[in-house]
N, C-alpha and C positions, 0 to 999 in steps of 0.2 A: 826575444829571439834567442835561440843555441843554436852554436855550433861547436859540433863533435868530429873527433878523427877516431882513426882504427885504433888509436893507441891508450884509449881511454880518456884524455882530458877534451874538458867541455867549456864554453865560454858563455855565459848566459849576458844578453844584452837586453835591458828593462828597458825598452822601445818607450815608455810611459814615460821615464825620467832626464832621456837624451835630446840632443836639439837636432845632432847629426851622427851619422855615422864616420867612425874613426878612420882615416884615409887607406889605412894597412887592411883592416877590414873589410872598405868599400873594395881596394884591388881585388881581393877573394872573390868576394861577391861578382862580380863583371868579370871573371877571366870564365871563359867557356869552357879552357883547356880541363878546368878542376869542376870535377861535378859533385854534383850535391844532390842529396839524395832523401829520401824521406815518402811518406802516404800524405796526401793532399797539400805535396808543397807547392804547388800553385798558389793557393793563401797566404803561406809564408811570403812569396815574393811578390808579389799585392803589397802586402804590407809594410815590406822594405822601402816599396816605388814611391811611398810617400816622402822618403828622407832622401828625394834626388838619386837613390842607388836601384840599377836595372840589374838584377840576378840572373847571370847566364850559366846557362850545362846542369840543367837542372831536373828532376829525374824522376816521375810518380814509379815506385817499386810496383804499380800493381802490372804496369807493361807486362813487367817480367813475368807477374806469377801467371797472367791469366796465358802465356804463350805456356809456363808448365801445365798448367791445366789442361791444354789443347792435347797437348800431349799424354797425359793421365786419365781423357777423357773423366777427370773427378772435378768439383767444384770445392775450392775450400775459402776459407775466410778470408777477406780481402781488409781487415783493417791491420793498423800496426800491432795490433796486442794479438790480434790472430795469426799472422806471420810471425812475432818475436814466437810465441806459443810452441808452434811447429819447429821450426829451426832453429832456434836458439835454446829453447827450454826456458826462458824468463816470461815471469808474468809481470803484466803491465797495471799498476795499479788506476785503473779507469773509474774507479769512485768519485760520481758526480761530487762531489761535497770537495775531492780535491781538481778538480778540471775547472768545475764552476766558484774555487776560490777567490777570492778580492786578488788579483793577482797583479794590481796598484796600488798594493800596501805598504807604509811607508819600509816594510825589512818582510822580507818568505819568511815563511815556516821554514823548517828542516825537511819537510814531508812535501812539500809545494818541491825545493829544489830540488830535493831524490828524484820527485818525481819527473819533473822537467830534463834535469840530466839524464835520466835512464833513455824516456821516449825518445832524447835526437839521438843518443848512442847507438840504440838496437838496429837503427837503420843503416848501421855500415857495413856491420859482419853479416846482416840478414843478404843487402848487395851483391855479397859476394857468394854467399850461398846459394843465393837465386842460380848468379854468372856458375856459380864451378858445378851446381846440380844440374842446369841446363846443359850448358854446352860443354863441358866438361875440360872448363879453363881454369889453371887456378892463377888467384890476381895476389900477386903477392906484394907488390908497388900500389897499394889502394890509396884514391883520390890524392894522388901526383900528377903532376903536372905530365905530358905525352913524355913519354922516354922511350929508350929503345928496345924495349924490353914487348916481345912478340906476343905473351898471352895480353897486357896491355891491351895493345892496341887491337886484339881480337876482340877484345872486352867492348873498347870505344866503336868499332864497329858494329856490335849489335845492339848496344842503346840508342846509336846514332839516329834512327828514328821516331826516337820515344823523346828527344829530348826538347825540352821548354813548351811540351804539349800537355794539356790537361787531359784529367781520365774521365771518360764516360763509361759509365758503372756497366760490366758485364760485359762489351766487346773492345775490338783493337778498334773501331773508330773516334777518331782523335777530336776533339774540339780544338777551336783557333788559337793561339796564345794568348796566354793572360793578357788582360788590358789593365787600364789603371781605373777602369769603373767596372760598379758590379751590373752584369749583364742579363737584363731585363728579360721575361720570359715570353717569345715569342707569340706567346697563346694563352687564356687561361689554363691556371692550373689544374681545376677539375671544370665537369659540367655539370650544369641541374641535372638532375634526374628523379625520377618517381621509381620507390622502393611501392609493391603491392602485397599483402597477404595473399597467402592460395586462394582466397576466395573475392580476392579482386578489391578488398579494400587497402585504401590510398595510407601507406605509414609513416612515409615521411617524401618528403620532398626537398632536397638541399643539393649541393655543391658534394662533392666526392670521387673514387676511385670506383666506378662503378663495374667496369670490366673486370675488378678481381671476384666479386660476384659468380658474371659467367666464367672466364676463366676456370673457379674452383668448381663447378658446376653446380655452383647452388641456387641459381637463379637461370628465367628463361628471357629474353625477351618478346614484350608481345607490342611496342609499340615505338616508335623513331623520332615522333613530336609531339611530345615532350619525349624524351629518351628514358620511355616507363620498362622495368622489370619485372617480373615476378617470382617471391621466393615460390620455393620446390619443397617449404616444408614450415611449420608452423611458427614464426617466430618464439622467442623466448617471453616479447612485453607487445603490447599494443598501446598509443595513443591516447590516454584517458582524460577528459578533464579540458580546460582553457589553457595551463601550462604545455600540456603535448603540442597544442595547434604550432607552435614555434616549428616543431621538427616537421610540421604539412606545409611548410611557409617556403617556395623557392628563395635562396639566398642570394643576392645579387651581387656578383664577383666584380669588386671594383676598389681601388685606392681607397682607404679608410683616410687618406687626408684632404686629397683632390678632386677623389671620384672618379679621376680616369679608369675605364675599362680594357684600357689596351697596355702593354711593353713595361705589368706592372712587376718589382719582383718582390716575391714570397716571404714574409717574417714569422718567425713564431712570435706568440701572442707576448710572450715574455721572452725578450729578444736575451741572447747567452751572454751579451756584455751585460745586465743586468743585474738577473738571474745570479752572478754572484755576492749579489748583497741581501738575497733573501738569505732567511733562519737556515739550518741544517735543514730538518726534517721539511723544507720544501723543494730543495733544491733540486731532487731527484724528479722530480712531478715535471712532466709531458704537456708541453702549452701546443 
C-alpha cells in the first residue's frame, strides 16, 4: 500500500510483511474529512479491511473525468497512465514484467519502488487538475482536513457524490460500497452460442461475447435457441480434424471447483497473484 501527498513524499506499506496497521495511519485512513484519491481504489480499501482498518473519503478519479467528457463530448483514457499522460505529461511505466513482479520479495528493486511511488503520486496533482479544468477552482489546501478556505470546500462539494462509490466502466452509474467480499457475478458471464460460416456450417460453439459480433456488424443473427450467428464473410480458418471438434463442443459455465452454476466470480486462468512468479518472457501472456 502507498500513500502519497501533493508534496511529493510517499510511504510505502509491505501489507505482506505487517500484522497491523500503524494507529497514526489507521486515523488517516478512517477520517472522511481527508480524501484519498486514486483509479480503482475501491481494491486498495478492500484490502486494507482486512487489517480491522475501514477507509473513508475515498475517490475513483474516473467520476471526474467522465463528467469532463460529458462535457467535451470526447471519450479519452480512463486508466492512471492515461490521465497521468494527458495532464501531467508523465508516463507510467505499465511493463507487465514490472506490475506482475514478486512483489513479496524479501527487499524491491529500485524499479518496483519508482515505480510504485510514482503510480500513488500522479493521483494528486491529476485531482486537482480534473477539480480546476472542470469547474474552474483552484485547490490550493490539497487533501487537508475541511478549512475554511472557499475553493475547498467547492472542491468537497462536487466529489461529495462520488465518494466511497465504485466505478462502473463508461457511465456516472455508481455501484454499492465496497464490501469486505468479492462480489459474485449475478449471471454468467458469457453465454453458449453457435458461430456459422455463410454457408451455414456449425464453427464453433462455446461460451463468449457474442453481441460484439453483431454490434460490429459482422455477423447476423438467424436463430434464439441455441443463440446461433452467422458470419457475413468468410472466415479466416474452419474446424479440421478431431482437435477442432473442442471449439463445436458447447462449454459449460460453471465453478471449476464446486460446479456451481450460479453467483460464480470470474478468474483468469493464471490468477495476477501468481503470474508474478512465472519467467519474464511469460508474464506478459493473456490467460
Amino acid at each position: 500500500m502507498l500513500i502519497s501527498s501533493d508534496s511529493g513524499e510517499c510511504l510505502l506499506i509491505r501489507l505482506c510483511k505487517v500484522k497491523k496497521i500503524l494507529p497514526k495511519i489507521q486515523e488517516v485512513l478512517e477520517n472522511e474529512e481527508i480524501i484519498k484519491v486514486g483509479v480503482g481504489i475501491d481494491g486498495d480499501a478492500y484490502r486494507v479491511s482486512s487489517y480491522g482498518v475501514s477507509v473513508r473519503g475515498w475517490l475513483d478519479l474516473r467520476h471526474l473525468l467522465l463528467s469532463r467528457q460529458d462535457k467535451e463530448k470526447g471519450k479519452k483514457k480512463m486508466g492512471l497512465a492515461g490521465l497521468s499522460a494527458e495532464f501531467l505529461g508523465i508516463a507510467l511505466d505499465k511493463d507487465l514484467q514490472i506490475t506482475c513482479s514478486d512483489w513479496e520479495a524479501p527487499r524491491l528493486t529500485k524499479r518496483q519502488i519508482d515505480y510504485a511511488s510514482l503510480d500513488a503520486f500522479v493521483s494528486v496533482p491529476i485531482f486537482c487538475e480534473l477539480i480546476n479544468d472542470l469547474y474552474h477552482i483552484s485547490i490550493k489546501e490539497r487533501f487537508l482536513p475541511v478549512t475554511s478556505s472557499e475553493s475547498w470546500a467547492a472542491a468537497r462539494r462536487i466529489v461529495k457524490p462520488y465518494l466511497e462509490r465504485q466505478w462502473k466502466a463508461g457511465t456516472h452509474q455508481i455501484k454499492s460500497k465496497v464490501s469486505n467480499d468479492f462480489p459474485p457475478m449475478k449471471g454468467s458471464c458469457h453465454q453458449n452460442y453457435v458461430i456459422e460460416a455463410p454457408d451455414g456450417k456449425i464453427l464453433s460453439s462455446r461460451a463468449g461475447p457474442q453481441k460484439a459480433y453483431l454490434s460490429k456488424d459482422l455477423a447476423e443473427q438467424v436463430k434464439e435457441d441455441p443463440f446461433t450467428i452467422r458470419l457475413k464473410s468468410e472466415p479466416s480458418g474452419r474446424p479440421v480434424g478431431v482437435c477442432d471438434k473442442y471449439y463445436q463442443t458447447p462449454q459449460k459455465i460453471r465453478c471449476v471447483v464446486c460446479g456451481q452454476t450460479e453467483s460464480c466470480v470470474r478468474k483468469n486462468i493464471v490468477p495476477k497473484e501468481y503470474r508474478k512468479h512465472l519467467p519474464n518472457p511469460e508474464k506478459p501472456s493473456v490467460s
